[in-house]
VEXTI-833748 format. One record per atom (N, C-alpha, C): residue number from 0; residue in three letters; atom name; x, y, z. Coordinates in Angstrom, 1 decimal, always signed. Example, Ala and Ser with C-alpha at 12.3 -4.5 7.8 and 13.67 -1.06 7.14 Angstrom:
BEGIN
0;ALA;N;+13.2;-5.7;+7.8
0;ALA;CA;+12.3;-4.5;+7.8
0;ALA;C;+13.2;-3.3;+7.8
1;SER;N;+12.8;-2.2;+7.1
1;SER;CA;+13.7;-1.1;+7.1
1;SER;C;+12.9;+0.0;+7.9
***
This chain:
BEGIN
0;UNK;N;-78.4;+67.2;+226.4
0;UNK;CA;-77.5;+67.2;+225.3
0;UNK;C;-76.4;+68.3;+225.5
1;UNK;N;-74.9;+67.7;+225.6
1;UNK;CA;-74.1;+68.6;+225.7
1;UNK;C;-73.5;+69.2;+224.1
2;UNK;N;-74.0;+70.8;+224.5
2;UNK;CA;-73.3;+71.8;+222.9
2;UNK;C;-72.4;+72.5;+223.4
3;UNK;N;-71.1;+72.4;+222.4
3;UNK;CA;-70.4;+73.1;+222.1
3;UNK;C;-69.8;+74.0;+221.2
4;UNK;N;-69.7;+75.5;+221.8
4;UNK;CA;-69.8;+76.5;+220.2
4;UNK;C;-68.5;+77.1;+220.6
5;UNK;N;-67.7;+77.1;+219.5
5;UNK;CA;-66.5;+78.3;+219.5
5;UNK;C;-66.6;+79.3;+218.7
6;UNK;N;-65.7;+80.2;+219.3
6;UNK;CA;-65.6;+81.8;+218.6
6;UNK;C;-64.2;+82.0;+218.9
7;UNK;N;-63.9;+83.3;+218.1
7;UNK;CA;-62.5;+83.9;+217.9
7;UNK;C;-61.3;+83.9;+216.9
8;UNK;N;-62.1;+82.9;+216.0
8;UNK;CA;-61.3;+82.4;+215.1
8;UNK;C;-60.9;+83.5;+213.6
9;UNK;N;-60.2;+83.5;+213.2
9;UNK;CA;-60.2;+84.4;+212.5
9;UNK;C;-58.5;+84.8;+211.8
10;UNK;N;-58.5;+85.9;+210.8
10;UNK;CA;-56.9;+85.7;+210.2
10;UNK;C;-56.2;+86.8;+211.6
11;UNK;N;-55.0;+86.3;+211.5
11;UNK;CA;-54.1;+86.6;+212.5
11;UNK;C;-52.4;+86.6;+211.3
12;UNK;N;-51.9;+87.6;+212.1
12;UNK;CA;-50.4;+87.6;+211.4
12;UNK;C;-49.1;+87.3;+212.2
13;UNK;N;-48.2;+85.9;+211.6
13;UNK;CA;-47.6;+85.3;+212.1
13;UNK;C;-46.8;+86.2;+213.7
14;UNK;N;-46.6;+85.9;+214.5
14;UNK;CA;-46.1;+86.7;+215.7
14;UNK;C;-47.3;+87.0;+216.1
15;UNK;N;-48.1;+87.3;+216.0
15;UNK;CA;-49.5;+88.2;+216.7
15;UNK;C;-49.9;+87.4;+217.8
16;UNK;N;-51.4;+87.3;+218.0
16;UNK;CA;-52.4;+86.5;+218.9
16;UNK;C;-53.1;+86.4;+218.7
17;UNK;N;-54.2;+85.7;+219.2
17;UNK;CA;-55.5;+85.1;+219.1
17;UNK;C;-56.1;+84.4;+220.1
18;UNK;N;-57.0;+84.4;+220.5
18;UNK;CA;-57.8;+84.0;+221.8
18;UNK;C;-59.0;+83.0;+221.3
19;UNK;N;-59.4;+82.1;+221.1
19;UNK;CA;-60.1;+80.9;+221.0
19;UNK;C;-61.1;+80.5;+222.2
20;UNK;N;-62.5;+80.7;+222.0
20;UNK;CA;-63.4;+80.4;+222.7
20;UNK;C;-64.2;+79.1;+222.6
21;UNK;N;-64.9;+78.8;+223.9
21;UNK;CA;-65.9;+77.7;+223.4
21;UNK;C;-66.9;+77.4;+224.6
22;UNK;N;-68.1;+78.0;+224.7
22;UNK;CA;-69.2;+78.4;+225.5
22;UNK;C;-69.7;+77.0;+225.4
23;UNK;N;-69.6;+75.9;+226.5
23;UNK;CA;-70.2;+74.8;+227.3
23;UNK;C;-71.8;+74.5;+227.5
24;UNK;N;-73.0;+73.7;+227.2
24;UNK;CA;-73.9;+74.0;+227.5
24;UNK;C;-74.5;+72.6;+227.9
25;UNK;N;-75.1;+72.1;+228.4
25;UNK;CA;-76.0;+71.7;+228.3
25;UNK;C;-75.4;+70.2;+230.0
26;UNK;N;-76.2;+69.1;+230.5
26;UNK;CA;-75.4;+68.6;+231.6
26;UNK;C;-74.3;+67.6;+231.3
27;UNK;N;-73.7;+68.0;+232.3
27;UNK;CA;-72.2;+67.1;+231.9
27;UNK;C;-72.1;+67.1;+233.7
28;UNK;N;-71.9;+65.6;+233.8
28;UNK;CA;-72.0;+65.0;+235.2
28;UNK;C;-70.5;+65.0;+235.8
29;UNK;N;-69.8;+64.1;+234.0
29;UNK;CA;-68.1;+63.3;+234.9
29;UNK;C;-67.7;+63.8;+233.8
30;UNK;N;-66.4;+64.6;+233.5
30;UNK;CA;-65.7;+65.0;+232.7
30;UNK;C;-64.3;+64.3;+232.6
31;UNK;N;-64.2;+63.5;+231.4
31;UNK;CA;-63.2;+63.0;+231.5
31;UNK;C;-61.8;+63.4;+230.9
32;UNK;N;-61.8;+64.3;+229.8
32;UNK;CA;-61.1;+65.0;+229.2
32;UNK;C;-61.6;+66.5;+228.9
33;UNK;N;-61.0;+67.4;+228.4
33;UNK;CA;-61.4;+69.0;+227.9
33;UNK;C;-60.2;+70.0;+226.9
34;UNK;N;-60.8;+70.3;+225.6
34;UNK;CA;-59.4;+70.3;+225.6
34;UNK;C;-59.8;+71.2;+223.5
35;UNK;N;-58.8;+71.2;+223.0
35;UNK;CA;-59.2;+71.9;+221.6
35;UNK;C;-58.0;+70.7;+220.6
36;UNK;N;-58.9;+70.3;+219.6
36;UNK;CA;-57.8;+69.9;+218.5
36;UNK;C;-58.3;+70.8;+217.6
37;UNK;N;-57.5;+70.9;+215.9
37;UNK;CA;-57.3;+71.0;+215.2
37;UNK;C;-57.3;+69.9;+213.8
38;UNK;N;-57.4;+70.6;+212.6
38;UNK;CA;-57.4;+69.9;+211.6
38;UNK;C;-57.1;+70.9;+210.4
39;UNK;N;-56.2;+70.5;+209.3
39;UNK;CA;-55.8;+71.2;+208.7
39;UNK;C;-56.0;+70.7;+207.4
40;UNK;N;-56.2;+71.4;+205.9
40;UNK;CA;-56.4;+70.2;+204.9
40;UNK;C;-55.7;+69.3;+204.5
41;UNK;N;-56.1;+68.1;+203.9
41;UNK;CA;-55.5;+66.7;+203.9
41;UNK;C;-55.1;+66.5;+204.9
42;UNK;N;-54.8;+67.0;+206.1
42;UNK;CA;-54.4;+66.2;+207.8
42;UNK;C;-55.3;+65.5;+208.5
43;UNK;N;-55.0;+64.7;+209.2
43;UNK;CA;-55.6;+64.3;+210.5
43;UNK;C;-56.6;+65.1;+211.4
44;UNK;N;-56.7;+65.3;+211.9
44;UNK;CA;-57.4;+66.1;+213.1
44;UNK;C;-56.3;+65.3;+214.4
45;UNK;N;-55.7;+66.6;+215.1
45;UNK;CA;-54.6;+66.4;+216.5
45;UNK;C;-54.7;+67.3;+217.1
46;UNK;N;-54.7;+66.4;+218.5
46;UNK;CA;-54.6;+67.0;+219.7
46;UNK;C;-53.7;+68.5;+219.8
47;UNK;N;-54.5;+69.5;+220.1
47;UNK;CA;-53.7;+70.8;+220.3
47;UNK;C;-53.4;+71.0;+221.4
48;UNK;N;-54.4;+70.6;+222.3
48;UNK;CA;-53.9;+71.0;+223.9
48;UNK;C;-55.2;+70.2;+225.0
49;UNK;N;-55.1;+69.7;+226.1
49;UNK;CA;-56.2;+69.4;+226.8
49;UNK;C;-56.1;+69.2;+228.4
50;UNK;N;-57.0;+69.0;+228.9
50;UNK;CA;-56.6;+68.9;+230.4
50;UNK;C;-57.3;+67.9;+230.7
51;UNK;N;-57.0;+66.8;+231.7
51;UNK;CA;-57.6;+65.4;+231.8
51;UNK;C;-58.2;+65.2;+233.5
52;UNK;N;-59.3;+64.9;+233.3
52;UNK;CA;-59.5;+64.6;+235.1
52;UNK;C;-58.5;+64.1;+236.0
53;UNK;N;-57.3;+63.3;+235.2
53;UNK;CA;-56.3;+63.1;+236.1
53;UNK;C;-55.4;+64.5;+236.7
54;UNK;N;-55.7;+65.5;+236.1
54;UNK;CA;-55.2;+67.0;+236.6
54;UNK;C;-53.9;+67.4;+235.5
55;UNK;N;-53.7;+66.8;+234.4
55;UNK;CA;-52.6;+66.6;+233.6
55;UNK;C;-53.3;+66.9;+232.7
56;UNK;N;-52.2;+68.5;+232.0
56;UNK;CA;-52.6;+69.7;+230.6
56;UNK;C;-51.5;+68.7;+230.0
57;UNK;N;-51.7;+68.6;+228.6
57;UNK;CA;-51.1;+68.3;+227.7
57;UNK;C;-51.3;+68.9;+226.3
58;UNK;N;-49.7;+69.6;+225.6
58;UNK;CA;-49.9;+70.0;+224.3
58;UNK;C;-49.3;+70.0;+223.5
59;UNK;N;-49.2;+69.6;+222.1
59;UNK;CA;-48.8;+69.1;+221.1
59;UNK;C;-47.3;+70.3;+221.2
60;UNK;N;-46.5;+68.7;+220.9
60;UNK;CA;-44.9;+69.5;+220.2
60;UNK;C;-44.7;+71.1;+220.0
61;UNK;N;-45.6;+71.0;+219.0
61;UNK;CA;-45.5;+72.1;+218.1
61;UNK;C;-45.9;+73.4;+218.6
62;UNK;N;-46.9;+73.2;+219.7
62;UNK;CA;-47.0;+74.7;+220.4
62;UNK;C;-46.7;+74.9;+221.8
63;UNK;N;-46.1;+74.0;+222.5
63;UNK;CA;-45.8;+74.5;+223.5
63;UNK;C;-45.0;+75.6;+223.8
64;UNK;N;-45.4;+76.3;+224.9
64;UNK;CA;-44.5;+77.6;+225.0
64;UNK;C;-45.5;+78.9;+224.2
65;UNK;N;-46.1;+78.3;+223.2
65;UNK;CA;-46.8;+79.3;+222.6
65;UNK;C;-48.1;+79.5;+223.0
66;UNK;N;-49.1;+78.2;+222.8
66;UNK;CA;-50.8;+78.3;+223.3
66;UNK;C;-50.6;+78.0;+224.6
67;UNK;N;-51.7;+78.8;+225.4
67;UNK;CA;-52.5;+78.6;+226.6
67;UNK;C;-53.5;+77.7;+226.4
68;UNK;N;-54.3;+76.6;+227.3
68;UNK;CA;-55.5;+76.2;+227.5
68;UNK;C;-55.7;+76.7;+228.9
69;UNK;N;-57.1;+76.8;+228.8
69;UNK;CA;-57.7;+77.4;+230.5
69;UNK;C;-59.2;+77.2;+230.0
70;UNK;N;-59.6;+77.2;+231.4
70;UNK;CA;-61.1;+77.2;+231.5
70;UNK;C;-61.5;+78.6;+232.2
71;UNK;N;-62.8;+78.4;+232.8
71;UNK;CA;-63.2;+79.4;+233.5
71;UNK;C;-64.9;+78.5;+233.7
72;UNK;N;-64.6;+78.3;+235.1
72;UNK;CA;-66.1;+77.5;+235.0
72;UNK;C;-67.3;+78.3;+235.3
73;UNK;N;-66.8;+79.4;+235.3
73;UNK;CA;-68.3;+80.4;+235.9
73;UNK;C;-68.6;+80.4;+234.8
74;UNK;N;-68.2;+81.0;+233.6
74;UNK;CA;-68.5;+80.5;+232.5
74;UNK;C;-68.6;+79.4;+231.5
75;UNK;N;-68.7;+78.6;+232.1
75;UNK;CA;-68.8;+77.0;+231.3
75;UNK;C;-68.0;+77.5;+229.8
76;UNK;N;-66.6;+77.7;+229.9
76;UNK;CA;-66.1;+78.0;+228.6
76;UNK;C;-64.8;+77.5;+228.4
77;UNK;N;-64.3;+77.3;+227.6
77;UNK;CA;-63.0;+77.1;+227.5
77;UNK;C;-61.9;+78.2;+226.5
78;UNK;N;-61.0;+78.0;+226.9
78;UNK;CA;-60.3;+79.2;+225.9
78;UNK;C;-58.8;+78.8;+225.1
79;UNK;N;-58.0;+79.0;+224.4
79;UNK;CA;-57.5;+78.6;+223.9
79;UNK;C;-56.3;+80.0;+223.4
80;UNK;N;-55.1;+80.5;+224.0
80;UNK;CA;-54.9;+81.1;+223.9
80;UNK;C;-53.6;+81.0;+223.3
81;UNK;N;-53.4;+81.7;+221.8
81;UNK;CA;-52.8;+81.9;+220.6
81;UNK;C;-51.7;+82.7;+220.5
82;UNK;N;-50.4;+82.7;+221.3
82;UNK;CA;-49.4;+83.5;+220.9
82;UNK;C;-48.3;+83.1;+220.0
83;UNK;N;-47.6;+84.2;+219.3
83;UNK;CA;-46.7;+84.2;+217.9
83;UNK;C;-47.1;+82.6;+217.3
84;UNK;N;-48.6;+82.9;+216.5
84;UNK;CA;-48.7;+82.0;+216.0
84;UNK;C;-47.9;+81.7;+214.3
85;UNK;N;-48.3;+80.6;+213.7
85;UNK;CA;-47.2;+80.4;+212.5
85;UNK;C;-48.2;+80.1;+211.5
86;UNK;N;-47.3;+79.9;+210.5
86;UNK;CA;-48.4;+79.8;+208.8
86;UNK;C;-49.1;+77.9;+209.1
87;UNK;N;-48.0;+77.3;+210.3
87;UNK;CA;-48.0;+76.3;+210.2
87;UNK;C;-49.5;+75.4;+210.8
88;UNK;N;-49.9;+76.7;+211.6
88;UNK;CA;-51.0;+76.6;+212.8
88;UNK;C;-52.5;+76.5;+212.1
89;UNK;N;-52.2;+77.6;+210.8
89;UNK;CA;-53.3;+77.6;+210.3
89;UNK;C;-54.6;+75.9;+210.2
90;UNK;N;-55.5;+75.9;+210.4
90;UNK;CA;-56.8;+75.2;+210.6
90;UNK;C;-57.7;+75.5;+211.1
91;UNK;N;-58.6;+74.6;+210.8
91;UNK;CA;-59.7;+74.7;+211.7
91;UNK;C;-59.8;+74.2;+213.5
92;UNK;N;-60.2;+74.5;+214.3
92;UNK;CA;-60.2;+74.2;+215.4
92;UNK;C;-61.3;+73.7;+216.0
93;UNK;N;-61.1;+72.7;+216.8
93;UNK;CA;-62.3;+72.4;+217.2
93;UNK;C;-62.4;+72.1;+218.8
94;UNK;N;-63.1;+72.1;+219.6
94;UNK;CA;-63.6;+72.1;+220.9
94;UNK;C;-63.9;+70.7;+220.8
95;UNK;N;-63.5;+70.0;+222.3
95;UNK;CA;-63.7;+69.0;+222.7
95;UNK;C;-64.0;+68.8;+223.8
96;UNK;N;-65.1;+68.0;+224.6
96;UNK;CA;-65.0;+67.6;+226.0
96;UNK;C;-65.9;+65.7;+225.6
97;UNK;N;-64.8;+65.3;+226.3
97;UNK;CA;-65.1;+63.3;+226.5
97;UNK;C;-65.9;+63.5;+228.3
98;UNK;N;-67.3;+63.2;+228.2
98;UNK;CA;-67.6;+62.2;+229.2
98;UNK;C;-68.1;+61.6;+229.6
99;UNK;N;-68.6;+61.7;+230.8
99;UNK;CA;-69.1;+59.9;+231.2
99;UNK;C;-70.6;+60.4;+232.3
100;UNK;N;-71.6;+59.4;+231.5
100;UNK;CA;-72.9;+59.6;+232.3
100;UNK;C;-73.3;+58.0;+232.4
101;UNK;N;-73.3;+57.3;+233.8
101;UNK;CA;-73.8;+56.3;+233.8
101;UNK;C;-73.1;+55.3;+233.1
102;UNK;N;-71.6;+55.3;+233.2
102;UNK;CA;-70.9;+54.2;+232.8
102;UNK;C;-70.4;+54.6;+231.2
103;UNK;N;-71.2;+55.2;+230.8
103;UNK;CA;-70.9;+55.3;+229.5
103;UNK;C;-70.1;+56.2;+228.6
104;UNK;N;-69.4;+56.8;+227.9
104;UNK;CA;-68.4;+57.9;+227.4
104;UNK;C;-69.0;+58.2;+226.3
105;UNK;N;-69.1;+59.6;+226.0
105;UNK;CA;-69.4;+60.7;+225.3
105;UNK;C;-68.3;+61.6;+224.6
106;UNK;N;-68.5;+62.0;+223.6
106;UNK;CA;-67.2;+62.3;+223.2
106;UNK;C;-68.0;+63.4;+222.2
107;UNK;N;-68.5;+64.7;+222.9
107;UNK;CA;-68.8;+66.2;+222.3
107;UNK;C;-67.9;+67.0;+221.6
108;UNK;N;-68.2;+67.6;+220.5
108;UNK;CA;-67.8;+68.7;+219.6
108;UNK;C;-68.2;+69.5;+218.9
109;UNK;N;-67.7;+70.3;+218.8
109;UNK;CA;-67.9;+71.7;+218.6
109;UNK;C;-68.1;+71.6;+216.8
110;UNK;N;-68.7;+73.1;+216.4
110;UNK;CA;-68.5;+72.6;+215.1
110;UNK;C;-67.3;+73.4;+214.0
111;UNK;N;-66.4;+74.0;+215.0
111;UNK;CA;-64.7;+74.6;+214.8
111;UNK;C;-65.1;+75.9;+214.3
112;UNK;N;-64.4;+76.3;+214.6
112;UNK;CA;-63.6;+77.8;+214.1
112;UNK;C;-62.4;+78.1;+213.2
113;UNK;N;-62.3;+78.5;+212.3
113;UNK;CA;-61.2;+78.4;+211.0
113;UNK;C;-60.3;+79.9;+211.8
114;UNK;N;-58.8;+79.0;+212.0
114;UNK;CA;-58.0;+80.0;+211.7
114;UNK;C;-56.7;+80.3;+211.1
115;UNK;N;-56.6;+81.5;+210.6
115;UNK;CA;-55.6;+81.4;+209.0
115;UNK;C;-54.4;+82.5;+210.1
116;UNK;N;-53.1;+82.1;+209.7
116;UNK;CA;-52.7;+82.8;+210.1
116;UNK;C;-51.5;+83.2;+209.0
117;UNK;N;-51.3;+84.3;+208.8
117;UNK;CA;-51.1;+84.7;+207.5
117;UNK;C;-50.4;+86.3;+207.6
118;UNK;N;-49.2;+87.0;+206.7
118;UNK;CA;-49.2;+88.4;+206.6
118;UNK;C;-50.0;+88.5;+205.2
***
């Protein structure tokens, strides 16, 4: 059973940073996607940023230039890195990894991290 847990979440003041964690556990054979969305109230839940087995990062409009995604597989983690963020950003975030054991697709999540970003 693959778990996913984030940390780092927390209030931040517009222009600042934030760094966004998410500690990987458990077997994952074929990774098909990896990556952090968001959800904000009354919204959707969207794509924030992700990286796809085809080797292609992708990040929403709204933050490029600003968020990092990166991994680090010695530590089975993902990270999510938050610069001059906006009032606009504020949500919850969530960890994502889609994949595939024996034909079949899995689609794991985290259970988010709230972040407010606010003076």
């Amino acid at each position: 059973q693959v778990q996913l847990v984030e940390s780092g979440g927390g209030l931040v003041q517009p222009g600042g940073s934030l760094r966004l964690s998410c500690v990987v556990s458990g077997s994952i054979f074929h990774i098909v996607s990896m990556g952090w969305y968001r959800q904000s109230l009354g919204k959707q839940r969207e794509l924030v940023a992700n990286s796809t087995s085809d080797g292609d990062t992708n990040y929403h409009d709204s933050v490029k230039g600003r968020f990092t995604f990166s991994r680090d597989n010695a530590k089975n983690t993902l990270y999510l890195q938050m610069n001059d963020p906006k009032p606009e950003d504020t949500a919850v975030y969530y960890c994502n990894i889609v994949h595939r054991y024996y034909g079949l697709e899995y689609d794991s999540w985290g259970r988010g991290t709230q972040v407010t970003v606010s003076s």
